[in-house]
N, C-alpha and C positions, 0 to 999 in steps of 0.2 A: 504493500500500500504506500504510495506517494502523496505527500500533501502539496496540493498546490498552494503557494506562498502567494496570496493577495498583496503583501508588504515590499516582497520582493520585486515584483512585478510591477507596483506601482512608482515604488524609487526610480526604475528605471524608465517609465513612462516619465517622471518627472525630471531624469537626468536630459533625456531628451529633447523636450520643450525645453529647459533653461538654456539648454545648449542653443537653440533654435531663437530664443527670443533674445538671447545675445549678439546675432546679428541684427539685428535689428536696430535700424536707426532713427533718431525721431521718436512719437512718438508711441513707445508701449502699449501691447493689449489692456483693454480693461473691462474688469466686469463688477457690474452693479449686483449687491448681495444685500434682498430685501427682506427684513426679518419684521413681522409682524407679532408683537409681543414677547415672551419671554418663556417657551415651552424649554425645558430644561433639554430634552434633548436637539434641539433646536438649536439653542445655543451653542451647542457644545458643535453640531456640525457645521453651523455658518465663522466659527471660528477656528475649525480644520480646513475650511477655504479658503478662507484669509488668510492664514498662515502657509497655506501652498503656495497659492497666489506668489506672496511675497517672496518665498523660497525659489520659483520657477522665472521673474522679476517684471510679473504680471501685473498689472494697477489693480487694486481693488478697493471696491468704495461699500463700506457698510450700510445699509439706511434702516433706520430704525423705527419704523412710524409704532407709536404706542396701541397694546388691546383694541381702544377703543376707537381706534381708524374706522372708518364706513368704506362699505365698497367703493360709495363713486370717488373717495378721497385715493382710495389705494390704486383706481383705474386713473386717476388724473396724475398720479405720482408715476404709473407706469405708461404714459402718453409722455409726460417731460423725459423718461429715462429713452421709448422710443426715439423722440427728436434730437436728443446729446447726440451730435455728432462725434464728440470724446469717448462716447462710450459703445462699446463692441457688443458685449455680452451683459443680458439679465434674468436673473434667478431670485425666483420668488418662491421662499423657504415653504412649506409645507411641513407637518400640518398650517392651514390658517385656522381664525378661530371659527367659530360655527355660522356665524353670521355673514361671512365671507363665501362666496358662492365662488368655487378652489377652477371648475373650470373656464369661466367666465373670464377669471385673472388669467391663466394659463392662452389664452386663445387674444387679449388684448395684448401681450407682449409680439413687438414685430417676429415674422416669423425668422427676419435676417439677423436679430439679436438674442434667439429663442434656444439659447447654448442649454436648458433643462429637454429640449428634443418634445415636449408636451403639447407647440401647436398641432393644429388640425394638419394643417399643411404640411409639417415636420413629418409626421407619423404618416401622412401618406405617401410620402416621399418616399420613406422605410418598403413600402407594400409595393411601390412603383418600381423598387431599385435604384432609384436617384440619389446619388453620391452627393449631389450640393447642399443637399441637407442636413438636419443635425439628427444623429441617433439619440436616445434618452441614455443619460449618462450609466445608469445599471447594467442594462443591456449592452451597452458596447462593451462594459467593462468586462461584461463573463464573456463577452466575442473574444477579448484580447486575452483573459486569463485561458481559454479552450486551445485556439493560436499557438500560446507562448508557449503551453505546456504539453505542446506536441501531439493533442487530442485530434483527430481524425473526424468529422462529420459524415464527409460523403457515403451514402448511401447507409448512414448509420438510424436506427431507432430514438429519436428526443424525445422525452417526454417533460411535460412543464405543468408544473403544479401552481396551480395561480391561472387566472387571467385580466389582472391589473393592465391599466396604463400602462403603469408606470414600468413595469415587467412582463408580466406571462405576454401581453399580445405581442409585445415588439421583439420580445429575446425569439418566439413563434415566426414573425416574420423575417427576423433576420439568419435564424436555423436553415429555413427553407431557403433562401435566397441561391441564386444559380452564379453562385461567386467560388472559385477553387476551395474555401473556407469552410464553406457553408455545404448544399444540396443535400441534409438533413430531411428524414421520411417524421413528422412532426406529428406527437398526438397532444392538446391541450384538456388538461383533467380542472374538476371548480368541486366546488360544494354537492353540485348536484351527479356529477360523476357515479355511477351504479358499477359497483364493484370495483373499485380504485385500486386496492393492492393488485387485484389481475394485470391492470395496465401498465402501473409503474413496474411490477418485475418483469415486463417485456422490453425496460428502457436500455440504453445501450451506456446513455448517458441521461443524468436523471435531474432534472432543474427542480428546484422546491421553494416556493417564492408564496407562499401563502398567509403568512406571518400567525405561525400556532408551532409554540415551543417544542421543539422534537418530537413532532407531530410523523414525521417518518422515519418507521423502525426497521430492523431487519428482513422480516417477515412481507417487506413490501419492495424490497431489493434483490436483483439479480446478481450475483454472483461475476465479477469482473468488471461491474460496470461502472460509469464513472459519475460521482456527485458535486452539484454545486447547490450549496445553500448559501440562499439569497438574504435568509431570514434575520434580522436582529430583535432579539425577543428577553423584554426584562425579567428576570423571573426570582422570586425571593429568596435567599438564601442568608442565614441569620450567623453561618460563619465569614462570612466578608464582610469588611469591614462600611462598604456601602450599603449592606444589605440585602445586596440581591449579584445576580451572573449575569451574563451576557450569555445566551445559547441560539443555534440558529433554529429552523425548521425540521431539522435534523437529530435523529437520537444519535450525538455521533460515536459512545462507545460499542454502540450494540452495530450499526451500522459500517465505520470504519475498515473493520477487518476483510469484510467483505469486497472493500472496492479495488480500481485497480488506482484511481486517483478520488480525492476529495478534498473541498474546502474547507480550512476549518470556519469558527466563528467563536471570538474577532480573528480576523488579519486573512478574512479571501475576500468577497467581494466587496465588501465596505470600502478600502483605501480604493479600491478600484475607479467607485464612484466619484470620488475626488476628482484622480489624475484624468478619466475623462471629461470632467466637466472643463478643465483647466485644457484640453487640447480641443475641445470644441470652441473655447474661447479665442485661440492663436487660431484657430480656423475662419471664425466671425473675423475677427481682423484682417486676416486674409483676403475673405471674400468683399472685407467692406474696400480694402485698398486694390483689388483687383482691376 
């Protein structure tokens, strides 16, 4: 069993870009990071961006609108960030709060500054095979963790647990894609899936992106196949000192032995999410100075 290194893989994704944005003369990419209120976990990931950002020598500009933001206050804040011509890339933190209507935002961000990969148009792109688009930062991320780690698609068995946005359709779309990477024979599994362990141990490779704490066991795994869990999931634990673990989607002692690779959780797809956000940004820039 090999574990694929999310950390590792993302360093280098980020040695990359810094290398890339050092030539660059003039003005730097930049990307607008809009956090609406103070979700602890939120925090903690709009400030793993910032801090890439700055590591890769990316602009990044924080904006902080408070809780009680109104929708049309947070659509007029993202029409000013549309118009900045200083500004490449914007990402609007998720969760928002309840009152915030999450697609509405997602779909008023330009689609040529839409580095989260969430507009309409983005995501069509993905189904069309159009390259000038942005993929959704998750999804590219497990493209490149599958890639880097030697994992073979064509003509292989996906299966994807979830079908989110934000993951199960677009990792589904870009499995399938008729790219040397990809040509993956694709089943997506949900809630409503009738006999689910049958499907998932016909997987070759096994996506888990459903967010329910090792929620797949052994007994739902094929024997060599290979896993990525998507999941980050808090869960109690009254020996550490925060109180709880970090686990993915994945049981991953009972599961592990079984594979022939697997992600752990932390350190597979999570950093992942990062470093593509940060190469769809020098992409934006790209396309804007094109």
């Amino acid at each position: 069993m090999e574990l694929i290194d999310g950390n590792n893989t993302a360093a280098q994704i980020v040695a990359e870009l810094k290398a890339e944005v050092a030539t660059i003369s003039g003005r730097k990419p930049c990307l607008a990071l809009v956090r609406v209120g103070d979700d602890p976990a939120s925090v903690s990931y709009v400030k793993k961006k910032d801090q890439t950002a700055a590591e890769i020598g990316i602009t990044s500009r924080v904006i902080l609108p408070p809780v009680s933001t109104t929708q049309a206050e947070l659509l007029a804040l993202i029409d000013q960030l549309n118009a900045d011509l200083s500004v490449d890339g914007i990402l609007v933190q998720s969760p928002l709060p309840k009152h915030i209507d999450e697609l509405t935002v997602f779909r008023r961000v330009s689609p040529q500054k839409d580095v989260d990969g969430f507009h309409t148009l983005n995501l069509g792109k993905v189904a069309q095979e159009d390259d000038s688009g942005f993929v959704a930062c998750t999804p590219a991320g497990i493209m490149e963790l599958i890639v880097r780690s030697g994992v073979k698609l064509s003509g292989k068995h996906v299966v994807v647990l979830g079908r989110s946005l934000i993951v199960g359709k677009p990792i589904a779309l870009l499995a399938m894609q008729r790219k040397p990477f990809a040509n993956a024979t694709v089943t997506v599994c949900h809630s409503q899936t009738a006999d689910l362990p049958s499907i998932t141990r016909q997987a070759d490779v096994l996506i888990a992106a459903i967010g329910k704490p090792e929620f797949v066991t052994a007994d739902m795994v094929k024997p060599g196949a290979v896993v990525i869990d998507v999941g980050i999931n808090r869960v109690p634990d009254a020996t550490k000192k925060t109180g709880y673990r970090l686990t993915g989607d994945v049981h991953f002692p009972s599961v592990a032995p079984l594979c022939t690779k697997i992600t752990p959780v932390p350190g597979g797809v999570g950093p992942m999410t990062v470093a593509m956000l940060m190469k769809n940004t020098l992409k934006a820039w790209r396309l804007a100075h094109a």
